[in-house]
C-alpha positions in Angstrom: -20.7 -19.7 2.0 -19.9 -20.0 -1.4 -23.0 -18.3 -2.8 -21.8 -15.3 -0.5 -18.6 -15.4 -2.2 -20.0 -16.0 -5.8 -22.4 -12.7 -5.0 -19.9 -10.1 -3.8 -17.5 -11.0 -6.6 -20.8 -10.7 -8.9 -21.0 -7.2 -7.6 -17.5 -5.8 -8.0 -15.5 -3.2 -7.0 -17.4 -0.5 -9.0 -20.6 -1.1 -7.0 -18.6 -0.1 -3.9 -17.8 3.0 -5.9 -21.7 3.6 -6.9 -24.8 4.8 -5.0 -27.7 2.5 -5.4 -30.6 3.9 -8.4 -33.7 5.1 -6.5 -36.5 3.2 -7.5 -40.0 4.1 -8.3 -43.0 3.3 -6.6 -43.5 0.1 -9.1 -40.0 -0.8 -8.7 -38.9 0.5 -11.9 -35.7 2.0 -12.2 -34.9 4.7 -14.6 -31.1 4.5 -14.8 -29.5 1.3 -16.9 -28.8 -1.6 -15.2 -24.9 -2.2 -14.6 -23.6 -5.3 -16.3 -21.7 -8.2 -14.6 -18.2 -7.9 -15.4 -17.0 -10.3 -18.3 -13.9 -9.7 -18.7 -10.5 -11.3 -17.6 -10.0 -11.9 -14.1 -6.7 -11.4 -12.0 -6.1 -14.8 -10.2 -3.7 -14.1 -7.0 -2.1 -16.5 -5.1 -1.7 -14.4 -1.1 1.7 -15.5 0.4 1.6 -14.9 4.3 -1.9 -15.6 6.3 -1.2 -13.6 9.0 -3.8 -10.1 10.3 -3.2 -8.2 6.9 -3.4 -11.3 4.6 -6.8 -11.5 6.4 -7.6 -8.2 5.7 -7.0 -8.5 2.0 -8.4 -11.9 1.3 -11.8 -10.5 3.0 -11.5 -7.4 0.8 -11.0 -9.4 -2.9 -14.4 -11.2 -1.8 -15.8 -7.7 -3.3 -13.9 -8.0 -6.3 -14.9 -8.1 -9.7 -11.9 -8.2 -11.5 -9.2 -10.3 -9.2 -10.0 -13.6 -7.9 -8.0 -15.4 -4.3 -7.2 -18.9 -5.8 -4.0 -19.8 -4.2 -2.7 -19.8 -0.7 1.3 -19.7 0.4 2.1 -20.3 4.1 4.5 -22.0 6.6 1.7 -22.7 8.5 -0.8 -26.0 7.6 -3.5 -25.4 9.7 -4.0 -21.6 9.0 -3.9 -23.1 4.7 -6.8 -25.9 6.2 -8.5 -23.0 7.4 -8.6 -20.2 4.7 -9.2 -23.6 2.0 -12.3 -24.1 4.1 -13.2 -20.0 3.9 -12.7 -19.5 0.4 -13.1 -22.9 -1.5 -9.3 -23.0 -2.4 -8.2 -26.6 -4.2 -4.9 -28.2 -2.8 -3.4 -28.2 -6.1 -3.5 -24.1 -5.4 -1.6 -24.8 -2.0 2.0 -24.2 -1.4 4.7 -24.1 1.7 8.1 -21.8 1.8 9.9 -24.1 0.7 8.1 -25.2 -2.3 5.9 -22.3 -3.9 8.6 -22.3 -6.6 6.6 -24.9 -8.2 3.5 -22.2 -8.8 6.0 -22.1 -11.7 4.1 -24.7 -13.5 0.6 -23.8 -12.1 -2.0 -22.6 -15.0 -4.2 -21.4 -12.9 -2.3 -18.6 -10.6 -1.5 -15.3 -12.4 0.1 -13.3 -9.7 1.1 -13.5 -6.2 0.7 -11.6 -3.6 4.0 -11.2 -0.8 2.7 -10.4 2.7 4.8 -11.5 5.1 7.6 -9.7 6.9 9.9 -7.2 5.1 13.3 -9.1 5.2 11.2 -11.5 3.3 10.1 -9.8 0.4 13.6 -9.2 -1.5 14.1 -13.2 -2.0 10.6 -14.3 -2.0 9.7 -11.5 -4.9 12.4 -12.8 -6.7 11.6 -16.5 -6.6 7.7 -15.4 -7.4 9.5 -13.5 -10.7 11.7 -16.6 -11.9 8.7 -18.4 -11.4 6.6 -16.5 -13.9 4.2 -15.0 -11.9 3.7 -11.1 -11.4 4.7 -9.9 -7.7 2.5 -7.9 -5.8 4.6 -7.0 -3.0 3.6 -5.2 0.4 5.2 -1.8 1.7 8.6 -1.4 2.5 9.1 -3.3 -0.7 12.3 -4.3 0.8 15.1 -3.4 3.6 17.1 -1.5 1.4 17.6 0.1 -1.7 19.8 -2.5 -3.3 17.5 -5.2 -2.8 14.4 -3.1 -4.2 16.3 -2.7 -7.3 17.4 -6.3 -7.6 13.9 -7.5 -7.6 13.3 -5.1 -10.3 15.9 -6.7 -12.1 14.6 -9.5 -11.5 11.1 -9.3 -12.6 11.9 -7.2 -15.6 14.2 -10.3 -16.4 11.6 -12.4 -16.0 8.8 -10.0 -17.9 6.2 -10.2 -15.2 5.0 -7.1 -13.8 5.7 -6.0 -10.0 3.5 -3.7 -7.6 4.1 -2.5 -4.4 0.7 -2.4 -1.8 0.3 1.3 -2.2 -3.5 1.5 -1.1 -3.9 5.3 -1.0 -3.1 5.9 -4.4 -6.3 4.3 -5.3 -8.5 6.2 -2.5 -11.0 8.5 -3.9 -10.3 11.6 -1.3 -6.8 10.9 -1.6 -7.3 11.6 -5.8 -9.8 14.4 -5.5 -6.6 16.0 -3.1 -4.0 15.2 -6.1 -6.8 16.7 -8.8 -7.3 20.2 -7.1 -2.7 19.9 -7.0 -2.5 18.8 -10.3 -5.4 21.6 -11.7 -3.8 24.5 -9.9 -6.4 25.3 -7.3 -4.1 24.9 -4.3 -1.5 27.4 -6.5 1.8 27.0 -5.5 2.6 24.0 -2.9 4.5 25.2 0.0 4.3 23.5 3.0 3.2 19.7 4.1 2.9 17.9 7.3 2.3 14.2 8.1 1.6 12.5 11.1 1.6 9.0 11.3 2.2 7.1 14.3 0.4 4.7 17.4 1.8 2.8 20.1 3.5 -0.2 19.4 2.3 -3.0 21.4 3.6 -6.7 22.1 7.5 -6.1 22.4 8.3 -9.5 20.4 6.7 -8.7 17.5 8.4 -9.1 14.4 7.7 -5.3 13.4 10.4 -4.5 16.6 13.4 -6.9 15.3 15.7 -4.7 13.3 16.2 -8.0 11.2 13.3 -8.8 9.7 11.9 -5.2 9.9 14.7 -3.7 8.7 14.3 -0.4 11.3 11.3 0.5 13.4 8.3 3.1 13.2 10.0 4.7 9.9 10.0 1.6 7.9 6.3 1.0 8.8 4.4 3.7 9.7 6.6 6.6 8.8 6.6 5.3 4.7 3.2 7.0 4.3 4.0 10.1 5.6 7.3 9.4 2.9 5.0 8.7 -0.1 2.1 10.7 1.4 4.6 14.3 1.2 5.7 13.1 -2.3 2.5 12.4 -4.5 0.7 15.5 -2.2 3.4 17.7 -2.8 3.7 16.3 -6.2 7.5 16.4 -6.5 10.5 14.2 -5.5 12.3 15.7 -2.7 16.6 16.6 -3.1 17.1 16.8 1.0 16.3 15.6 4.1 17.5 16.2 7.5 16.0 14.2 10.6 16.0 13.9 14.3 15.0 10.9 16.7 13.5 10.5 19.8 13.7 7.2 22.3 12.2 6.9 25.1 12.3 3.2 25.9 15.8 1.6 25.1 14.8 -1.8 26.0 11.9 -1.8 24.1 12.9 -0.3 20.5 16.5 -1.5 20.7 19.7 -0.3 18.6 18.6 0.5 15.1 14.7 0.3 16.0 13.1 3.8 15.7 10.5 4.8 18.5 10.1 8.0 16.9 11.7 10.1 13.9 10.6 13.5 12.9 12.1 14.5 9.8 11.7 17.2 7.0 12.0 17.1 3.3 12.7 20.2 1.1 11.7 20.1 -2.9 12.9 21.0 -6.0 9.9 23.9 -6.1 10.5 25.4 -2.7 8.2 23.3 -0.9 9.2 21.9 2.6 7.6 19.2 4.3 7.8 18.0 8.3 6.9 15.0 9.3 6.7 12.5 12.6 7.0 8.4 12.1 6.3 7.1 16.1 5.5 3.6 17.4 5.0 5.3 20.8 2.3 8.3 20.1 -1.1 7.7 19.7 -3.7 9.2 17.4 -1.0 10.6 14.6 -3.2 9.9 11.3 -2.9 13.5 9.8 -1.6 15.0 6.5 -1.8 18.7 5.8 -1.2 20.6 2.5 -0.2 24.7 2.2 -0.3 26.1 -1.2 -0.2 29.9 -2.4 -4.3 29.6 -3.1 -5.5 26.8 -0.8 -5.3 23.7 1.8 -6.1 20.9 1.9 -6.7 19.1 5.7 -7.0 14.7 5.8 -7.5 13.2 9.1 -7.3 9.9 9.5 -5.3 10.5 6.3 -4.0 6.8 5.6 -6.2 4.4 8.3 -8.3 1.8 7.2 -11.4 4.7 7.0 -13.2 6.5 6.3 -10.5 8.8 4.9 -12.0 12.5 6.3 -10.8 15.6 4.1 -11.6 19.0 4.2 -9.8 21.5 1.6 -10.6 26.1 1.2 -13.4 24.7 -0.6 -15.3 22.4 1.8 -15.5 18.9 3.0 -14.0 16.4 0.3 -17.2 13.7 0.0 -15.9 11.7 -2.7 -17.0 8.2 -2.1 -15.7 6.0 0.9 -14.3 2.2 -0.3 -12.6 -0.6 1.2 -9.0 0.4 0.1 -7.6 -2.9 -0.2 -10.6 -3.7 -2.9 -10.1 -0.9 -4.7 -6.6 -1.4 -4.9 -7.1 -5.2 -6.3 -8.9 -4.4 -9.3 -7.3 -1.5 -10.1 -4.0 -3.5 -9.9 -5.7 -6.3 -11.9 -6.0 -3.4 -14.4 -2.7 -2.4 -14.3 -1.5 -6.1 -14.7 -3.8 -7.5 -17.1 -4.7 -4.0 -19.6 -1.7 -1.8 -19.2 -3.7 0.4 -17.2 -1.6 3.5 -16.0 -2.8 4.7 -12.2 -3.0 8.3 -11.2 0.0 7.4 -8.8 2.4 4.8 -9.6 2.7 1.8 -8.0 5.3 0.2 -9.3 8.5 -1.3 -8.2 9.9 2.1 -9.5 7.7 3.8 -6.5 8.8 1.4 -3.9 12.5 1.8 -4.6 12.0 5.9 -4.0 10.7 5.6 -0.9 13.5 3.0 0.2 16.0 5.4 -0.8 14.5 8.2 0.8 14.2 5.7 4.3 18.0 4.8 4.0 18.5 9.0 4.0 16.6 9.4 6.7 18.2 6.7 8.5 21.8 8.6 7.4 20.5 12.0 8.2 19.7 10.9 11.9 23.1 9.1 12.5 25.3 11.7 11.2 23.2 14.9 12.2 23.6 16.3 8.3 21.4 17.1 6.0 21.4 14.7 3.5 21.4 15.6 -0.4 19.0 12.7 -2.6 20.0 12.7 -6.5 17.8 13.3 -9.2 
């Protein structure tokens, strides 16, 4: 098991991002052999074990750059179990009541906050005043005055903090932002995201307005959010919004079952977009300019990300997002590395103040003005 492990971190991220040399007949090749990477290494501590703590511990296994070297759970046996998966020491092992004490741990860098969202405002900021950098899953928080109290808080304590954005490191998703950014799409006018699925198991904590902090809007509906603002490649000044339920018992008061809402921008642009947790198959994002389109569906799944644009089929390479978001991160962490798209606590606290305007927009019936 270990050798497995020792391998794919051996072979890194950028392998993922590289086709293999073809080889000649004597098994020559005629391109330079990629170095192991020697550089430093991120070491991350993942708080919360659950489906997408799985997903991410599997996913760093590929990593060249970041390392899984601590575990933080309220749960012993699932800690037993991942120390037996990835060869994790005890010393590396903490509880919710005690992780504080990663304070005086050498060997953790950074940790990673995966648990449910009325969690991250006071475990971010006990991961800061500990020393460590927070890497902190989407919604970064429930509101906007707790996102920009943990950025307080970790500028206080000069460690960095991240928010999971995965698609701002996805190759289609870039090669969509290059054509923007270069002009080929000409002026943006129009986007439309999609993003919804049926929700299932009724007592899940994604359906409790207190540790959720909303329904489909604060988890599926934030990438149509971000998706419509580094597409469109402005912040938006307005929203208005509408919601549909369906099923009162099951999405109770203050749990969305379905929002459509629209976003106008500074440059004319206009965007309409649907957050559900009772429609399947809504994975889509669709960009309008003056000279071009650009067409992604699924447009923020676990892929393959599919894209077509006026010029073809986009056939950049396909990667395990969460990998390539790790060593970028590590990147951004360790070097100073500045990413295409920010992902910053900065980023997170945008889209929390664009939620709570939607969530205002939909009570009062207004359009809702955002400031600058």
């Amino acid at each position: 098991m270990n050798s497995r492990r020792d391998f794919l971190q051996k072979l890194g991220a950028s392998a993922i991002m590289m086709q293999l040399s073809s080889m000649t007949a004597s098994g020559q090749s005629n391109e330079p052999v990629q170095q192991p990477y020697k550089g430093r290494v991120l070491r991350v501590a993942i708080m919360g074990l659950g489906g997408y703590g799985t997903r991410v511990a599997e996913a760093m296994q590929a990593c060249s750059k970041v390392k899984l070297v601590g575990l933080i759970s309220g749960t012993p046996s699932k800690i037993k179990e991942w120390q037996a998966k990835y060869d994790i020491p005890e010393s590396n092992c903490y509880n919710y009541d005690n992780f504080d004490q990663v304070k005086s741990n050498p060997n953790i860098d950074a940790v990673y906050v995966i648990t449910p969202n009325e969690l991250h405002h006071s475990q971010v900021i006990r991961v800061a005043k500990a020393g460590k950098h927070a890497i902190c899953e989407k919604p970064m928080a429930l509101n906007a005055k707790e996102g920009q109290e943990m950025i307080d808080a970790c500028n206080k304590a000069n460690v960095k903090l991240l928010v999971g954005y995965r698609m701002h490191f996805e190759p289609r998703t870039l090669e969509v932002i290059r054509m923007r950014n270069a002009g080929e799409f000409g002026k943006i006018r129009f986007f439309q995201g999609q993003c919804g699925f049926k929700a299932g198991d009724p007592t899940q904590w994604r359906l409790n307005k207190a540790l959720a902090g909303g329904g489909a809007l604060m988890d599926i509906g934030i990438y149509a959010i971000n998706g419509a603002r580094y597409m469109v490649g402005e912040e938006p000044n307005w929203v208005t919004a509408q919601e549909t339920k369906t099923d009162p018992v099951k999405f109770k008061e203050d749990v969305d079952e379905t929002i459509q809402f629209q976003l106008g921008f500074p440059g004319g642009a206009v965007a309409s977009c649907l957050s559900s947790y009772n429609i399947n198959h809504l994975d889509r994002f669709f960009l309008s300019g003056d000279k071009g389109f650009a067409e992604m569906q699924p447009s923020t799944g676990y892929g393959p990300i599919k894209g077509r644009t006026h010029n073809g089929e986009i056939i950049q390479p396909i990667v395990t997002h969460q990998t390539i978001q790790m060593e970028q991160m590590s990147g951004i962490i360790l070097d100073g590395n500045r990413p295409v798209v920010a992902v910053d606590g900065e980023e997170g606290l945008k889209d929390l103040k664009i939620i709570e305007a939607i969530y205002r927009a939909v009570k009062t019936g207004q359009k809702v003005f955002l400031k600058a």
